[in-house]
N, C-alpha and C positions, 0 to 999 in steps of 0.2 A: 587606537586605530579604529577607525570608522568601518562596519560590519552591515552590509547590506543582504538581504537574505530574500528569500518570498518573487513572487512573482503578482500586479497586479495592474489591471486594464483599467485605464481611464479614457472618456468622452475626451476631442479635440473639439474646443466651439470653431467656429467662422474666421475669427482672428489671428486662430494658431494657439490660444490660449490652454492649460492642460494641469491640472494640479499634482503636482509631487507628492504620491502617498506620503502621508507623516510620519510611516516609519523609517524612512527614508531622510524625509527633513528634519529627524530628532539622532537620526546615526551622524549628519553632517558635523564636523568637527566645528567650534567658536571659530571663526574669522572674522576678518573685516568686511569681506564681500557677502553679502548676505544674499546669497544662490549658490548656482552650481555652473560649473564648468562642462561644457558639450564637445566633442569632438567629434570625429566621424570615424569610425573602425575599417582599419586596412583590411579585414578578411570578410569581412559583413559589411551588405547593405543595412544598416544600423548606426544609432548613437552610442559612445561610452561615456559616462559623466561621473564628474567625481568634485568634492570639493578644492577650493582655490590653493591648499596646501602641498594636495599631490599633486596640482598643475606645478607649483614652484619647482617641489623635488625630480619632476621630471624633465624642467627646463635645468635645473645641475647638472643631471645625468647626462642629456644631452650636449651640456659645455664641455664635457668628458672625451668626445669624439673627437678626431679631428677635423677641424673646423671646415676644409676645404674636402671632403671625404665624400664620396656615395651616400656613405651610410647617413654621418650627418647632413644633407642636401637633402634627401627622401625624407628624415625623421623629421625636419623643422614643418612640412607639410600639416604634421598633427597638430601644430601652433596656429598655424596659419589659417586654419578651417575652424579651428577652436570658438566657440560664440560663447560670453558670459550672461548667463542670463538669469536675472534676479526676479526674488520671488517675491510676489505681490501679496496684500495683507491676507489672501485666501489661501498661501500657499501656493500659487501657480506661478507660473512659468509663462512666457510666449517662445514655441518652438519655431523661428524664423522660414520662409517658404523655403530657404534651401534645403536645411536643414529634413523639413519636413520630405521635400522632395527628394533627396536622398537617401533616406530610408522609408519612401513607400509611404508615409504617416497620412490619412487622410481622415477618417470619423474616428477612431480610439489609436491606442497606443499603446504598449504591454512596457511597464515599467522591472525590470527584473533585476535582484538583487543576485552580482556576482562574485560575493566577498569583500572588500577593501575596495570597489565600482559598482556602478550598476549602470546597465544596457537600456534605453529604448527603441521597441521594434516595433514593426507593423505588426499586428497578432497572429495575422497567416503565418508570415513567412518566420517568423519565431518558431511556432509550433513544426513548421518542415524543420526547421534548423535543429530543434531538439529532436525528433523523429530520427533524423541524420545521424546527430551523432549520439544517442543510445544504438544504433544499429552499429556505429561504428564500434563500442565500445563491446557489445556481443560478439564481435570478431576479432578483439582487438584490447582485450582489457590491460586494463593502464591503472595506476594508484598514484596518489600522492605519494611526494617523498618524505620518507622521515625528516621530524622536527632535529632541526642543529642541536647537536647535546650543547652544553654549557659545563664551559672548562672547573670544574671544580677544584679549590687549589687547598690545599691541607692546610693546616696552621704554622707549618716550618716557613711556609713559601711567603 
């Protein structure tokens, strides 16, 4: 599983062009597409991106629903905004003008590793958004859940 960690800012040229830190583009799992997958995040002015495998798993997940639902109708949205966009021999990217206009992106771009994804923001409104929620979490502390045991099965079974 691909482990995205760190937080770091890169220049946007004139073109929209932007290079994927390498730790980044060395967490990316072997595919055939060779980039990343962009969406646009339902609760943030923001990108989520991940590679082309966990778009697939999430287009399963999605089959899951049913088909004529709310839920599913809302969810295909995430497809539908989705841009693939592959990485040039320098490592970069072109983040398309929507793209970019929908998360604010205009001179740099704050790449942030959020475990198994990672986010691009505009770097303000990143840094409010984490300000946010560490204040929320001083009021409000929250933990991960414990890891799933693993059914252990004796030697009779």
């Amino acid at each position: 599983m691909a482990l995205f960690l760190s937080t770091y800012v890169n220049k946007v040229d004139r073109k929209g062009r932007i290079s994927v830190p390498a730790p980044f583009r060395s967490a990316l799992p072997e595919h055939a597409f060779n980039g990343i997958v962009a969406y646009r995040l339902f609760k943030y002015d923001a990108l989520e991106c991940c590679g082309m495998g966990r778009m697939e798993a999430m287009a399963r997940r999605l089959e899951s629903l049913e088909q004529f639902s709310q839920e599913y109708d809302d969810l295909q949205t995430l497809f539908s905004d989705a841009e693939q966009l592959t990485f040039d021999g320098e490592g970069r990217i072109v983040l398309s003008e929507a793209l970019r206009e929908f998360a604010g992106i205009t001179e740099s771009a704050a790449f942030v590793g959020v475990g198994s994804t990672f986010q691009i923001w505009e770097p303000t409104a990143l840094e409010t958004s984490k300000k946010v929620k560490r204040d929320r979490l001083r009021h409000n502390p929250v933990s991960l859940p414990p890891e799933p045991q693993l059914a252990i099965r004796g030697s009779g079974e």
